[in-house]
C-alpha positions as CSV (number, residue, x, y, z in Angstrom):
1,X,95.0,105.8,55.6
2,X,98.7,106.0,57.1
3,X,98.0,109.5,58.3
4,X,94.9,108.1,60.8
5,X,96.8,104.9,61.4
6,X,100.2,107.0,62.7
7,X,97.4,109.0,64.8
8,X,96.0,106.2,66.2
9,X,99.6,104.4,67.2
10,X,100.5,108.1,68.9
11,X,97.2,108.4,70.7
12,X,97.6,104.8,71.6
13,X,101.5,105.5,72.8
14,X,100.8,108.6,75.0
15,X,97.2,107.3,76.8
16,X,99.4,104.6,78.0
17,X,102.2,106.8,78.8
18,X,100.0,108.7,80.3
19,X,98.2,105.8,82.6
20,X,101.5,104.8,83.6
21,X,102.7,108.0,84.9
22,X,99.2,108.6,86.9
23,X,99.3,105.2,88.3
24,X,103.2,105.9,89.4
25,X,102.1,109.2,90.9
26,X,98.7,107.4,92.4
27,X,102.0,104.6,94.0
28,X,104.4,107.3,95.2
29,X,102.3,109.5,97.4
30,X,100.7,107.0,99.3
31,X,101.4,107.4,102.9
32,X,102.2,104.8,105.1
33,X,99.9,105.1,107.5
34,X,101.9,105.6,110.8
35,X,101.5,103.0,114.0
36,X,99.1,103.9,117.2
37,X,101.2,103.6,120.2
38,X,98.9,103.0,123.6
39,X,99.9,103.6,127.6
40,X,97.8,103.2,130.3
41,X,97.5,101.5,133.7
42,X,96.7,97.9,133.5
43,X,93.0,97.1,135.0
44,X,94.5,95.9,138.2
45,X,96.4,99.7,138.7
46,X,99.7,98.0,139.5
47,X,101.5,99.1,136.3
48,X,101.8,100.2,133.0
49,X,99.9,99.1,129.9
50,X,101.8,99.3,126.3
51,X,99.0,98.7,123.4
52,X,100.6,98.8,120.0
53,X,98.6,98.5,116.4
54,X,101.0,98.7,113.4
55,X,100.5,99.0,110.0
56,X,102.7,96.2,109.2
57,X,104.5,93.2,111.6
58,X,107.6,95.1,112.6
59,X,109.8,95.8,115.9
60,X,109.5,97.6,118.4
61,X,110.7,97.9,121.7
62,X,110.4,99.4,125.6
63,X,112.8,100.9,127.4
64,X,113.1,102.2,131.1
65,X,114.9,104.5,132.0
66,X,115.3,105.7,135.7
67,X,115.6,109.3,137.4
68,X,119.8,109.1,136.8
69,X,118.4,108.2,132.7
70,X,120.0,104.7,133.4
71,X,118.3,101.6,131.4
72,X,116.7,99.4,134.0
73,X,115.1,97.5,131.1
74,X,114.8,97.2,127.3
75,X,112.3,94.7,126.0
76,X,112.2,94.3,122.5
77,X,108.4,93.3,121.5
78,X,106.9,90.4,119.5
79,X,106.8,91.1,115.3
80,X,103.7,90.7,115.3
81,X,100.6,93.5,114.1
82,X,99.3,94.2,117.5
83,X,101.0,94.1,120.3
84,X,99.7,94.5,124.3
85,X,102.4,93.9,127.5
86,X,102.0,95.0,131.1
87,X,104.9,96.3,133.1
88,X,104.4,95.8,137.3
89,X,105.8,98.7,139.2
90,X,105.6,97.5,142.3
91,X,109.1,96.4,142.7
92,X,110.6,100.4,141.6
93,X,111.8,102.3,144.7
94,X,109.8,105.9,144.8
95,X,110.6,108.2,142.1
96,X,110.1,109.2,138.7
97,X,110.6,106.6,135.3
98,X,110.8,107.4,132.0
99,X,108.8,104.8,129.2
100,X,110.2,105.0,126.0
101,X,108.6,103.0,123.5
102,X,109.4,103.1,120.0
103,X,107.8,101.5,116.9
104,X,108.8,102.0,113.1
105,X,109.9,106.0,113.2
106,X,107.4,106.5,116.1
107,X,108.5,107.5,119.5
108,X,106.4,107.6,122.2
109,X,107.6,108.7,126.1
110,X,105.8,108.5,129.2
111,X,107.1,109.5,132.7
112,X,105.3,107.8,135.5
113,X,106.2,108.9,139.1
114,X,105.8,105.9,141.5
115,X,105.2,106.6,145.3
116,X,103.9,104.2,148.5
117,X,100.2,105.1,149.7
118,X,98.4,103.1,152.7
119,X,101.7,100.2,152.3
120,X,100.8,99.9,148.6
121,X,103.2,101.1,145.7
122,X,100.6,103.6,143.6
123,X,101.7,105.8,140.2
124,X,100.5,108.3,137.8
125,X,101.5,109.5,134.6
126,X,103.8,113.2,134.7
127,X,102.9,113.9,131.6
């Protein structure tokens, strides 16, 4: 009788020994999953489009940088899950900008070369 109750109190001690290190294992190797960092042109092709969906509320930030990798701008984004702004180029001289946008440990960069066609400031994306 003490022999199968002393069995029972160890199989009872390592089953939940064991559950807890499976669940710790199961907690530590979760991923975070990482944020989806968007650039486009806006609808009305007068600038840039910044679309970002986060895993969780967080900062993040735009910078732009210009041919001499001087900051013409940082804007530093709402907290907030997603997260769309527009940027108007139609006040940049003719030339090549760099986008920077970072969220979390994500970095995205986008170069946009901006140029005059028929009086109207026009861009595309370098790369």
């Amino acid at each position: 009788m003490k022999n199968s109750i002393k069995l029972s109190a160890l199989f009872l001690l390592l089953s939940a020994g064991i559950f807890t290190s499976a669940a710790a294992n199961a907690k530590g190797h979760t991923e975070k999953s990482k944020d989806v960092i968007t650039v486009s042109s806006l609808k009305h092709d007068r600038g840039v489009a910044v679309i970002i969906s986060k895993s969780e509320a967080s900062k993040s930030y735009v910078t732009i940088f210009d041919q001499a990798n001087n900051i013409l701008m940082e804007d530093f984004l709402p907290s907030k899950v997603e997260v769309e702004k527009g940027y108007v180029l139609t006040s940049l001289d003719n030339g090549d900008y760099k986008f920077e946008i970072k969220s979390n440990d994500q970095v995205v960069i986008k170069t946009v070369h901006v140029y005059d066609e028929n009086n109207k400031k026009r861009f595309f994306f370098v790369d």
